[in-house]
N, C-alpha and C positions, 0 to 999 in steps of 0.2 A: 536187227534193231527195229523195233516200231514207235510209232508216235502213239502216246496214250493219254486220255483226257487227265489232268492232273485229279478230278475231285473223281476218279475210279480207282484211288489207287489208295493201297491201306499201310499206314506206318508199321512197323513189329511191334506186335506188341511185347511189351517189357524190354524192350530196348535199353541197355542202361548207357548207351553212346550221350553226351550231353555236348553237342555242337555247335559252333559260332554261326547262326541261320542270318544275323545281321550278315558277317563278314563274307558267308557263300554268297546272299543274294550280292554284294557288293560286287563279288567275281563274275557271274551270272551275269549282272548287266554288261560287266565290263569284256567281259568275254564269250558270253553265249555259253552254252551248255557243250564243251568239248569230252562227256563219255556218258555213257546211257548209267542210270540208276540198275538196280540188280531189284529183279524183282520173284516171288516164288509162282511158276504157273498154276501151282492147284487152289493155290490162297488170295495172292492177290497183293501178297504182302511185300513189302519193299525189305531187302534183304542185305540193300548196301548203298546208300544214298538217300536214307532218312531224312536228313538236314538237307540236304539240295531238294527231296521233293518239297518241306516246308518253307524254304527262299523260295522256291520256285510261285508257291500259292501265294508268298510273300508280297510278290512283284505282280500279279494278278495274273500270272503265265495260263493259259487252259490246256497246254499240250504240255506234255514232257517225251524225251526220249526214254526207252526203257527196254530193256536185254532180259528175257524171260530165261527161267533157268528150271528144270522140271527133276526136282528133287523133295525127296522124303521132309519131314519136319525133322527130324532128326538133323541131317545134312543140312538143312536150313539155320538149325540153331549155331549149327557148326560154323555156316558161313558169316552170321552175323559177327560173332564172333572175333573168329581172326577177321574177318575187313579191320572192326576197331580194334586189334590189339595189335596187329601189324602195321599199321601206323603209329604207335606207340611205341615202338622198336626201333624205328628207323630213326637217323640221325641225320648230321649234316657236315660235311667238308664245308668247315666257315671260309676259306679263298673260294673255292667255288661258289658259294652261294653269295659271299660279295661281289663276285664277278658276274654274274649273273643279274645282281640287284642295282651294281653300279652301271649293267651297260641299257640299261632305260632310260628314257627319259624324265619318267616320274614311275610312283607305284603302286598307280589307277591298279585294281582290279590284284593286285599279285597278293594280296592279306598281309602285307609290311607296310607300318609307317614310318616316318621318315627317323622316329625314336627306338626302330627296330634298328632298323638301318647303322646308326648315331651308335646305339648298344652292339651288334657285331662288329661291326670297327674298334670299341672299345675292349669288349672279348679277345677278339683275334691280336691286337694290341699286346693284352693280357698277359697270351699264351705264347707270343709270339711268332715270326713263322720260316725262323731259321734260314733268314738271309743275312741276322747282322752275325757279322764274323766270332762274336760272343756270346752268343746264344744258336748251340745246334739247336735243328728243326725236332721236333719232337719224332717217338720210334711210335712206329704202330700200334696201336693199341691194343692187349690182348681181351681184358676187359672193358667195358664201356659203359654206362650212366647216362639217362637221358635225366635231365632235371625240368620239374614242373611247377612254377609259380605259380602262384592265386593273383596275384597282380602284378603290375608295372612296378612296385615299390618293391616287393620283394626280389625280382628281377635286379633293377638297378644296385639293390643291395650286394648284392652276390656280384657283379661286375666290379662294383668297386671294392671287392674285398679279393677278389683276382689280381685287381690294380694292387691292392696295397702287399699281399701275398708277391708278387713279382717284382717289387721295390725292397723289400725286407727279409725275403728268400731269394735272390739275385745269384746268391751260388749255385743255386739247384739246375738240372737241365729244364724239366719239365714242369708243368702247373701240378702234377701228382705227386712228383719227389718233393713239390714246396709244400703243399697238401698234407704229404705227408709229415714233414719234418712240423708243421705248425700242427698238427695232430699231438706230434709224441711232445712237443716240448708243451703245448696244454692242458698232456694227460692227468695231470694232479688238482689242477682248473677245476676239470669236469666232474670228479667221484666225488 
């Protein structure tokens, strides 16, 4: 790893990642810079931490950390790539991530506010998580959905329609069987 002046170093171009630079530098302050930016050695070009080098210049930083990586353009474009689309895949065990957001003190620095927090409680609620005697825990998932809102309204929207799905589909095991069944009994709804 070395330290490199932040105004030496070049965004990708055509980057089509569009990253929360407020909410990195937020983390940034609150925690320091814990993994080097990915940078290409023949270019210069930042290849995995675009949005951290722009908080970084945000916060008036003149150093950044940076892991040099000595590949083709090709391989380059490759790497930009999956960085952003492998974070777009991953998901999240909401007890674990409650548990995790519950054992803080507050949630300086973690990109959750206290209306994230308030909305996973409200989800996990939702889906339940198969400790009341009336509801088994949900089965593994073989397929999976990440869902992506444009805002907090649309978000909240979809929580509460979880909520009213798990009140009105009460027989079903899972939020996918009630999913489902409010699916088929709509189908004439929607054509």
């Amino acid at each position: 790893m070395t330290e490199v002046a932040v105004k030496d170093l070049t965004q990708y171009p055509g980057n089509a990642r569009r990253g929360d630079v407020p909410l990195i530098a937020e983390s940034l302050k609150a925690n320091g810079q814990y993994r080097p930016i990915v940078v290409q050695k023949s270019t210069g070009y930042v290849l995995a931490g675009n949005h951290t080098l722009q908080a970084a210049a945000s916060l008036g930083w003149k150093q950044i950390d940076v892991h040099y990586v000595d590949v083709d353009d090709e391989t380059a474009r490759r790497i930009v790539l999956a960085d952003n689309r492998t974070g777009d895949k991953g998901g999240y065990d909401v007890a674990d991530l409650l548990a995790l957001l519950e054992e803080l003190p507050d949630l300086e620095g973690t990109g959750y506010t206290d209306a994230d927090l308030a909305d996973l409680v409200a989800a996990a609620d939702a889906v339940g998580d198969g400790d009341d005697d009336n509801e088994p825990a949900p089965p593994s998932a073989v397929i999976s959905y990440n869902l992506i809102f444009d805002d907090e309204d649309q978000q909240e929207t979809w929580f509460e329609f979880l909520k009213w799905l798990k009140r009105t589909y009460s027989d079903k095991d899972t939020i996918a069987d009630r999913l489902t069944e409010y699916l088929e009994a709509t189908a004439g709804d929607r054509a």
